[in-house]
C-alpha positions as CSV (number, residue, x, y, z in Angstrom):
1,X,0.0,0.0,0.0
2,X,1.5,3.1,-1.0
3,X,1.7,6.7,0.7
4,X,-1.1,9.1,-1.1
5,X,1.4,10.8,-3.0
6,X,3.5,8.4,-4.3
7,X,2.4,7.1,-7.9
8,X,0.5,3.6,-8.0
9,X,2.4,1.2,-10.2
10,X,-0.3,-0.9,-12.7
11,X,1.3,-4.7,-13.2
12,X,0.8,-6.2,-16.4
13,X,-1.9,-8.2,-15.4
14,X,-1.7,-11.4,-17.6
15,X,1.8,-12.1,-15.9
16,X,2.4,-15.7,-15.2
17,X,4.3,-17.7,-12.0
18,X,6.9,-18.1,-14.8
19,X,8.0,-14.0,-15.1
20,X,7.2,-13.9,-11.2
21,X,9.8,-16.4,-10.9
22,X,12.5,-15.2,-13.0
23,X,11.8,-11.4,-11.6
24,X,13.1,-12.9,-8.1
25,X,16.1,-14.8,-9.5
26,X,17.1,-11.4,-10.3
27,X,16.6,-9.8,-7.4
28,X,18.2,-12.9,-5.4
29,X,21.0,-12.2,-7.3
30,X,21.2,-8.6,-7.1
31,X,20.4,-7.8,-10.3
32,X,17.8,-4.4,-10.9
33,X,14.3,-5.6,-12.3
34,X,12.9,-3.8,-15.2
35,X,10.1,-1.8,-14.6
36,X,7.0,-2.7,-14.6
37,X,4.5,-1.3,-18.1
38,X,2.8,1.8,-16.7
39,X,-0.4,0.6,-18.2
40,X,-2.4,-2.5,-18.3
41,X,-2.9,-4.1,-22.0
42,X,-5.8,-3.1,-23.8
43,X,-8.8,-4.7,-22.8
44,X,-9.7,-8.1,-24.8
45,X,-13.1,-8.7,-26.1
46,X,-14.7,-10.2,-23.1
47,X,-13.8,-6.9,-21.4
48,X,-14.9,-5.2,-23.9
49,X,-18.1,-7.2,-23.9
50,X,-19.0,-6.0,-20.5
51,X,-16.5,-8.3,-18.3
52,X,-14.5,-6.1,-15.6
53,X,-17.1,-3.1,-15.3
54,X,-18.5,-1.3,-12.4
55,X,-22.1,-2.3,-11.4
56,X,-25.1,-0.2,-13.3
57,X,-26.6,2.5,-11.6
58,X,-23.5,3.7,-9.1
59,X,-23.2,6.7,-8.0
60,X,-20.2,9.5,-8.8
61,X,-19.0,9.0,-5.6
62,X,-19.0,5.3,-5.5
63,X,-17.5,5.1,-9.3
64,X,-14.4,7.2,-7.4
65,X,-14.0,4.4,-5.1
66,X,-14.5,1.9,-7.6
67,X,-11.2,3.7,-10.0
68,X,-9.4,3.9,-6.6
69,X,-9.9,0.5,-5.8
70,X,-8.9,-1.1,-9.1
71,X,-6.0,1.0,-8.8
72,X,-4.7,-0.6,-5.7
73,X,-6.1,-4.2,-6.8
74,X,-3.4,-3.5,-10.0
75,X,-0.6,-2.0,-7.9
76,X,2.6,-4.1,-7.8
77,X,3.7,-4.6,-4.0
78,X,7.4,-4.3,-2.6
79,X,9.7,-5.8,-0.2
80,X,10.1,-2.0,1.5
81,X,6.3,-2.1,1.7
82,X,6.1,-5.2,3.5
83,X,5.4,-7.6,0.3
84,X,6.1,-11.3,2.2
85,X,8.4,-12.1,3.7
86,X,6.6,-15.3,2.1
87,X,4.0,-14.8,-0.9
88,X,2.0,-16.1,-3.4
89,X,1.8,-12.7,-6.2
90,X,2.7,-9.4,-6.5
91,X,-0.6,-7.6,-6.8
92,X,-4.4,-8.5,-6.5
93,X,-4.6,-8.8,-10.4
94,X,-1.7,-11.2,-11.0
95,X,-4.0,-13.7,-9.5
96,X,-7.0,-12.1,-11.3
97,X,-7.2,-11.3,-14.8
98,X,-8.7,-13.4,-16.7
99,X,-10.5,-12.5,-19.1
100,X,-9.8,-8.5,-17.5
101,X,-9.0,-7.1,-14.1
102,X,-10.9,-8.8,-11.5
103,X,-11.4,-12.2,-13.0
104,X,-9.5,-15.5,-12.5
105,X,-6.5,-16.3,-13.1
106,X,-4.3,-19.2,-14.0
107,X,-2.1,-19.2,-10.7
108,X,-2.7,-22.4,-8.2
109,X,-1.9,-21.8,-4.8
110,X,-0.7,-25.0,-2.9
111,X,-2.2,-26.1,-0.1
112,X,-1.0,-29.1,2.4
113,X,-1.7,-31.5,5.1
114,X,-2.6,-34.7,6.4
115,X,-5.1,-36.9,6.8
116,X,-4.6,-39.6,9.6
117,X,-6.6,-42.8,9.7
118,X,-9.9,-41.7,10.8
119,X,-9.9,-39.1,8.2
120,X,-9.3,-36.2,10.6
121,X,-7.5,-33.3,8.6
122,X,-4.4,-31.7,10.4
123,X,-2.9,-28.6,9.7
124,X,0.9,-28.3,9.4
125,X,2.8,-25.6,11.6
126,X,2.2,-22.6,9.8
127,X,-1.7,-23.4,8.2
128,X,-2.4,-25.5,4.8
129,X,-1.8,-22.5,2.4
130,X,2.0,-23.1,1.1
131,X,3.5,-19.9,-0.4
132,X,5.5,-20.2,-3.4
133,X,7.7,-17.2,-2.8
134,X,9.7,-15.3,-0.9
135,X,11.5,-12.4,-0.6
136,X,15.5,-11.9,-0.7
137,X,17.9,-13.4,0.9
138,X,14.9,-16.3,0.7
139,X,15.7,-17.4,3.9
140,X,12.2,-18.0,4.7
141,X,10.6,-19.9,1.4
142,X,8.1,-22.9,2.3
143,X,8.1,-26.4,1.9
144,X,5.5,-29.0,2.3
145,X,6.2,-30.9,4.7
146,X,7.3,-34.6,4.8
147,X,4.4,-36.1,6.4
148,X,2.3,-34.3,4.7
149,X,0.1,-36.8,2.6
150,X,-2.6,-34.5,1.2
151,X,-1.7,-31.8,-1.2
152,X,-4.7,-29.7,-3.0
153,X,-4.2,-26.8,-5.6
154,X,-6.7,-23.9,-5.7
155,X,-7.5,-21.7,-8.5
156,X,-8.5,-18.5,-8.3
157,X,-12.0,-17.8,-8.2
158,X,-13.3,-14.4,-10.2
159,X,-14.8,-11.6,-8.5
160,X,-17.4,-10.6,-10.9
161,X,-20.7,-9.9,-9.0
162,X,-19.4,-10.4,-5.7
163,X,-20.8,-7.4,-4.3
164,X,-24.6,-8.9,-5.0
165,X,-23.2,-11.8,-3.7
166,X,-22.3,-10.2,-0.3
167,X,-25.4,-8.4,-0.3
168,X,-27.7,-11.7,-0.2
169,X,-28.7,-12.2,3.3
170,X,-28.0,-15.0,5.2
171,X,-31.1,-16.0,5.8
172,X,-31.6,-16.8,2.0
173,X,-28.7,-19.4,2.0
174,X,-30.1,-20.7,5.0
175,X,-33.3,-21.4,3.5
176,X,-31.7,-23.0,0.3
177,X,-29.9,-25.7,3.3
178,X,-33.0,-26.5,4.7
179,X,-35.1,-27.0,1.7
180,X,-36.8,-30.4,2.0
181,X,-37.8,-31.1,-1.4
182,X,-34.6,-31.7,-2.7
183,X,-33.7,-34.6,-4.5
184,X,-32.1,-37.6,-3.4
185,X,-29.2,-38.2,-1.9
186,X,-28.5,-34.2,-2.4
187,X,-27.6,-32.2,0.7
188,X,-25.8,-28.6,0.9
189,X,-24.5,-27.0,3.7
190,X,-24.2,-23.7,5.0
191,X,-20.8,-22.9,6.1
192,X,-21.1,-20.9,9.3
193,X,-17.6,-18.7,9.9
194,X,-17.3,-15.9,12.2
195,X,-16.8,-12.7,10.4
196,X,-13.4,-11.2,11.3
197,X,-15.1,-7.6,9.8
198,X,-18.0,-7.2,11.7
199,X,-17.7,-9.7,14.6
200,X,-20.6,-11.5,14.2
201,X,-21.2,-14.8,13.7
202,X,-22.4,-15.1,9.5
203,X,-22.7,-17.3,6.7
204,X,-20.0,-18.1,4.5
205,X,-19.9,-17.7,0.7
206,X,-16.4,-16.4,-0.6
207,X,-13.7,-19.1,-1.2
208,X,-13.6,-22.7,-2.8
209,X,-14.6,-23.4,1.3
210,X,-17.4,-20.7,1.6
211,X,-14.7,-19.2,4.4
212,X,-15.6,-15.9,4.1
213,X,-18.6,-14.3,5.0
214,X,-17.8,-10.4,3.8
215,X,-15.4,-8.9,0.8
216,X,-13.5,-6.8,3.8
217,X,-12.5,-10.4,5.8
218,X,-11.9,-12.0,2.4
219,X,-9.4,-8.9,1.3
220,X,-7.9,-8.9,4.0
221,X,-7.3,-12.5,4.2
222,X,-5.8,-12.6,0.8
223,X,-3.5,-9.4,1.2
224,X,-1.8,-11.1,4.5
225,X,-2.2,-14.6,3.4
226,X,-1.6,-14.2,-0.4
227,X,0.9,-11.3,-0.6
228,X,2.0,-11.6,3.3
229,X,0.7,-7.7,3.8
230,X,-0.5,-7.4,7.5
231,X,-3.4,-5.0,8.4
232,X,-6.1,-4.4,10.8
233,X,-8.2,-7.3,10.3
234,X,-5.1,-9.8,10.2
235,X,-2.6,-7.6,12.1
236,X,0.4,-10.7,12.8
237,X,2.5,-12.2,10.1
238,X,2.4,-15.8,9.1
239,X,5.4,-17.6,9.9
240,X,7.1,-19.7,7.8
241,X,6.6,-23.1,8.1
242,X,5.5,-22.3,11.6
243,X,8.9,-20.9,12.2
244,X,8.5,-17.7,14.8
245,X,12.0,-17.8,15.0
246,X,12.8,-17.4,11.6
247,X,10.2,-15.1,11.1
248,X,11.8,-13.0,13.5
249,X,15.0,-12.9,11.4
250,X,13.5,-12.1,7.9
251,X,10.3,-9.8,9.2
252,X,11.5,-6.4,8.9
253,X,8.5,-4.1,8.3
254,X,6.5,-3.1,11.7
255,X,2.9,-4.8,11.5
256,X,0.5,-3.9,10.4
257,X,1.7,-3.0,7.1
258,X,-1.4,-1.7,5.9
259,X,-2.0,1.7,7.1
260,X,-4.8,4.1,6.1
261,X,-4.3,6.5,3.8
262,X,-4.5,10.3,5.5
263,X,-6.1,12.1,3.0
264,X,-9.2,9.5,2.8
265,X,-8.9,7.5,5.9
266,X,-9.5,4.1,3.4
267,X,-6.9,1.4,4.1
268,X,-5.6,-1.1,0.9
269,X,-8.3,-3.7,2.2
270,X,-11.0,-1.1,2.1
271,X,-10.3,-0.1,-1.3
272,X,-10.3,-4.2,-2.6
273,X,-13.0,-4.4,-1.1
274,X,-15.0,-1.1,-2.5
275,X,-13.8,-3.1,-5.7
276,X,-15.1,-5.8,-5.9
277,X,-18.5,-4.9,-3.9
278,X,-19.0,-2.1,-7.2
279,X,-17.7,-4.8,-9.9
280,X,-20.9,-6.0,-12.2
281,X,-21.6,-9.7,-12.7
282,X,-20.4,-11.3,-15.8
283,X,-22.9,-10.3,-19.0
284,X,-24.9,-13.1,-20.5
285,X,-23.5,-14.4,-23.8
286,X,-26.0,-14.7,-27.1
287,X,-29.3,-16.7,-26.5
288,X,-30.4,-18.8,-28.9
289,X,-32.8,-21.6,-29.4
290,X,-30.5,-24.2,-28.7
291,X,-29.2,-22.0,-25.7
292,X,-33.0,-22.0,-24.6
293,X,-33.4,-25.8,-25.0
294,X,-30.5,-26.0,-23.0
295,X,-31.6,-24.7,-20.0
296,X,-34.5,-26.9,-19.9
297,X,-32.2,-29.8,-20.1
298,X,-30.1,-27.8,-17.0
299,X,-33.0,-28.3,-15.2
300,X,-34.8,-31.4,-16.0
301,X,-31.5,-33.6,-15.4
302,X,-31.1,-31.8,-11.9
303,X,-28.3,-29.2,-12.0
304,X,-30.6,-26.5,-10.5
305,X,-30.6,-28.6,-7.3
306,X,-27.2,-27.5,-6.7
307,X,-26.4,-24.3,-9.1
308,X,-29.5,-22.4,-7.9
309,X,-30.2,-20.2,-11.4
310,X,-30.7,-16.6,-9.2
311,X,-31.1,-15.4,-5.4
312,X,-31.5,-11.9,-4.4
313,X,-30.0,-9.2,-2.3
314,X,-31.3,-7.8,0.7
315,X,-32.3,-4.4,1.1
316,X,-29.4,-2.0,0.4
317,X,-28.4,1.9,1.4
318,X,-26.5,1.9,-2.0
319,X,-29.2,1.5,-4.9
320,X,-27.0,-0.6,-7.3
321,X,-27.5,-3.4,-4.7
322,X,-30.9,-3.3,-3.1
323,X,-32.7,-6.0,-3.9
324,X,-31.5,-7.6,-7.0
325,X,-31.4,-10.4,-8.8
326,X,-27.9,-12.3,-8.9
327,X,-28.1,-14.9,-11.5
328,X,-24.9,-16.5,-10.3
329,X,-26.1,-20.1,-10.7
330,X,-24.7,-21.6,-7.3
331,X,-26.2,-22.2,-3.8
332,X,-23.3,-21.1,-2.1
333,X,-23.2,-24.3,0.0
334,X,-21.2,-26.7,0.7
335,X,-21.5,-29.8,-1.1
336,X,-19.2,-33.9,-1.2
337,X,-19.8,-34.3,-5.4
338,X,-16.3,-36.3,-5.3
339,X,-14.4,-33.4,-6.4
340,X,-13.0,-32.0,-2.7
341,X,-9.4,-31.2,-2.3
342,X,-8.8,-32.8,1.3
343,X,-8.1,-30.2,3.1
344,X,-10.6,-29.0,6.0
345,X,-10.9,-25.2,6.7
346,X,-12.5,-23.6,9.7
347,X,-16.1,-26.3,9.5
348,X,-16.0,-27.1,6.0
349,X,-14.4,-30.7,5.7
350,X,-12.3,-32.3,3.6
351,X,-14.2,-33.6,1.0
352,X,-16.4,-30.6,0.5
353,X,-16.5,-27.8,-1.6
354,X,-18.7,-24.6,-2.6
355,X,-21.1,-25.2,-5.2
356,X,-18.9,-22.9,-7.8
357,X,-21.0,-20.2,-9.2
358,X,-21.7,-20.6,-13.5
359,X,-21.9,-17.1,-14.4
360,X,-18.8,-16.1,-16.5
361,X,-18.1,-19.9,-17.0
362,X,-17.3,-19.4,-20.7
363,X,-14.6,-17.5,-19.9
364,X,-13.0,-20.2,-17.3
365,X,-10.4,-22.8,-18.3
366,X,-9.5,-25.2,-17.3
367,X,-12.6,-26.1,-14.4
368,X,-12.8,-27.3,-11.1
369,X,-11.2,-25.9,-8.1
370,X,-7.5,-27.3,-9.5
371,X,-8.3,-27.0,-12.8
372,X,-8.5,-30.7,-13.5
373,X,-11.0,-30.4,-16.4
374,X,-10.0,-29.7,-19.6
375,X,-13.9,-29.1,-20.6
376,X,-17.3,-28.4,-19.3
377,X,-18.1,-31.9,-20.2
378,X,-15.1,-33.2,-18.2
379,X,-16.3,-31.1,-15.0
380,X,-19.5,-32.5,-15.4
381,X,-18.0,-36.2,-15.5
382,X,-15.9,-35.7,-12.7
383,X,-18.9,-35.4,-10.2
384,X,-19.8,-38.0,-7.7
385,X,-21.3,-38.3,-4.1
386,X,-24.2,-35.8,-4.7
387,X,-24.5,-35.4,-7.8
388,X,-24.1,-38.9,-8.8
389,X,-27.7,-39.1,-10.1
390,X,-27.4,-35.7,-12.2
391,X,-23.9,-37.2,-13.9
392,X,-25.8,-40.7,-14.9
393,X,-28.8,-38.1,-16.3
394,X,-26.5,-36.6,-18.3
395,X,-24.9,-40.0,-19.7
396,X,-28.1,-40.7,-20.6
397,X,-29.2,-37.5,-22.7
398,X,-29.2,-37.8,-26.7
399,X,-26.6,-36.2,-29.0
400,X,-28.9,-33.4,-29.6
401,X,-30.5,-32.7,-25.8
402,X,-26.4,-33.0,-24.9
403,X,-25.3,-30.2,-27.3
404,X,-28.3,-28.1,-26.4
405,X,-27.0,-28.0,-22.1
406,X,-23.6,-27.3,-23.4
407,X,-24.5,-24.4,-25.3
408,X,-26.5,-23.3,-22.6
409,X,-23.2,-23.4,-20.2
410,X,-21.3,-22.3,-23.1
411,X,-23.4,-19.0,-22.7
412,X,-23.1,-18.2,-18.9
């Protein structure tokens, strides 16, 4: 986070772990890193279909917060501004820009553990998440460890929408948990995580694990955990590997690192935040009949059961976000479909996983949280558990019925 008056830095956002890497070979070696370009690349055509703009409707004021906070989501990070001293990216948009700023991205973050006979998870010293990097002399970079017998990549997830999708009240996930007409052998559950932004006790939605209740705990999560930035929601470092002592040695920056800009009072986690709360949802692609027939088949087979088509917000002081519909086509519950990465986070348990929202899904590739599918038909093969009935419906669909769902998908 840089002082007010200092110049914010946009990082090429379509960078790749492969230029991270070799940017930190030369700084390990002492060599001077080229700057960074000034200005992103030109927008691509999903952009400049409507991917990556602020929500409809916002006011002037609240289109200056969303500029400022793109700014800062672009902004490339520093040692001398307390980047690490372990990390996962550079800026906010190296992990998200695909197919623009404030997308996904084609990153994986590691995560590690172990399961022991009884199929109890166990965190390693230091939490699952494994940072990749680390700052000069490198003293401090990660490994997994040796008994470690579960490793899970994550993706990340876009961000389109997300501030409808904060704004839906709990009590609407709630209701989609306890629905009793739901098909066999399909269950969903609500992921209840206390809220390290407001203090309360709420219901989960951001994250492959639903671990975040609120885009404030979620940016601030990521900013300590991704890009090792402290701040006032998660004011202490991680340690490396568990290693206070050797965190000690290579932390040089006073916590937290984070500090509120004087002229607006607005920390770097405010202004992700303001970001992605005034980012739009993904726009719908071309509807055609076949597009139409698809979503018939989306529901007749059962995917609905689990990818809810829309929910609403709640009632909202900003008008962009009081009560409307959010067509993200997910439940935001945890589900077991045979896809979960092993690793257990706060209540959610190994072997389950968010229902991953569909909007924007033509624009995602590879799927699933590690980005095991090459396809939308792959994904769709891959489920189990729940939504072992749904894959054997689609098995069964004709040529024609198949094609139709796909296009459907293909237009989300």
């Amino acid at each position: 986070m840089k002082p007010a008056n200092q110049k914010a830095r946009p990082f090429l956002v379509w960078a790749t772990v492969a230029a991270v890497a070799a940017e930190l070979s030369l700084m390990s070696c002492g060599t001077s890193v080229p700057a960074f370009p000034q200005n992103p690349p030109p927008p691509g055509e999903a952009a400049a279909a409507g991917f990556g703009q602020p929500l409809p409707g916002l006011t002037p004021q609240q289109l200056e917060l969303f500029g400022e906070g793109r700014d800062d989501f672009l902004e490339v990070e520093t040692a001398e501004e307390g980047l690490g001293p372990i990390f996962n990216g550079l800026s906010c948009a190296q992990c998200h820009s695909v197919p623009t700023v404030g997308g996904g991205g084609f990153i994986n973050e590691v995560r590690a553990g172990r399961l022991d006979a009884s199929g109890t998870f166990h965190e390693p010293p230091g939490g699952s998440l494994m940072n990749m990097f680390s700052i000069p002399p490198h003293l401090a970079q990660e490994i997994i460890p040796a008994d470690a017998n579960v490793v899970a990549f994550r993706r990340s997830i876009p961000l389109f929408g997300n501030g409808l999708v904060e704004a839906i009240p709990d009590e609407a996930i709630l209701a989609l948990a306890n629905l009793t007409a739901k098909p066999p052998g399909v269950a969903g559950r609500v992921h209840r995580v206390a809220d390290v932004a407001s203090g309360q006790q709420r219901v989960g939605r951001f994250g492959w694990k639903a671990q975040h209740a609120t885009l404030k705990s979620f940016a601030g999560d990521a900013y300590r955990n991704e890009m090792g930035i402290t701040n006032e929601l998660f004011p202490q470092e991680n340690a490396p590997n568990g290693d206070e002592a050797l965190l000690a040695l290579v932390d040089r920056i006073a916590d937290p690192e984070d500090l509120p800009d004087p002229a607006t009072g607005r920390s770097g986690v405010d202004k992700f935040a303001n970001f992605m709360r005034f980012l739009a949802p993904p726009p719908r692609g071309p509807l055609t009949d076949s597009v139409r027939q698809g979503e018939l088949v989306f529901h007749q087979i059962g995917c609905a059961s689990c990818h809810t088509p829309s929910l609403t917000t709640g009632p909202s002081a900003v008008a962009a976000l009081d009560r409307k519909p959010v067509p993200l086509f997910s439940d935001l519950l945890l589900h077991d479909i045979g896809t979960g990465d092993g690793i257990a986070q706060d209540d959610a348990r190994p072997n389950e996983i968010r229902t991953p929202a569909l909007w924007g899904l033509r624009t995602r590739s590879p799927l699933l949280h590690d980005g095991r599918a090459a396809t939308i038909e792959d994904a769709i093969l891959t489920h189990a558990g729940e939504a072992s009935t749904v894959r054997s419906r689609f098995g069964a669909l004709s040529a024609v019925e198949r094609q139709a769902l796909l296009d459907f998908l293909r237009s989300l």
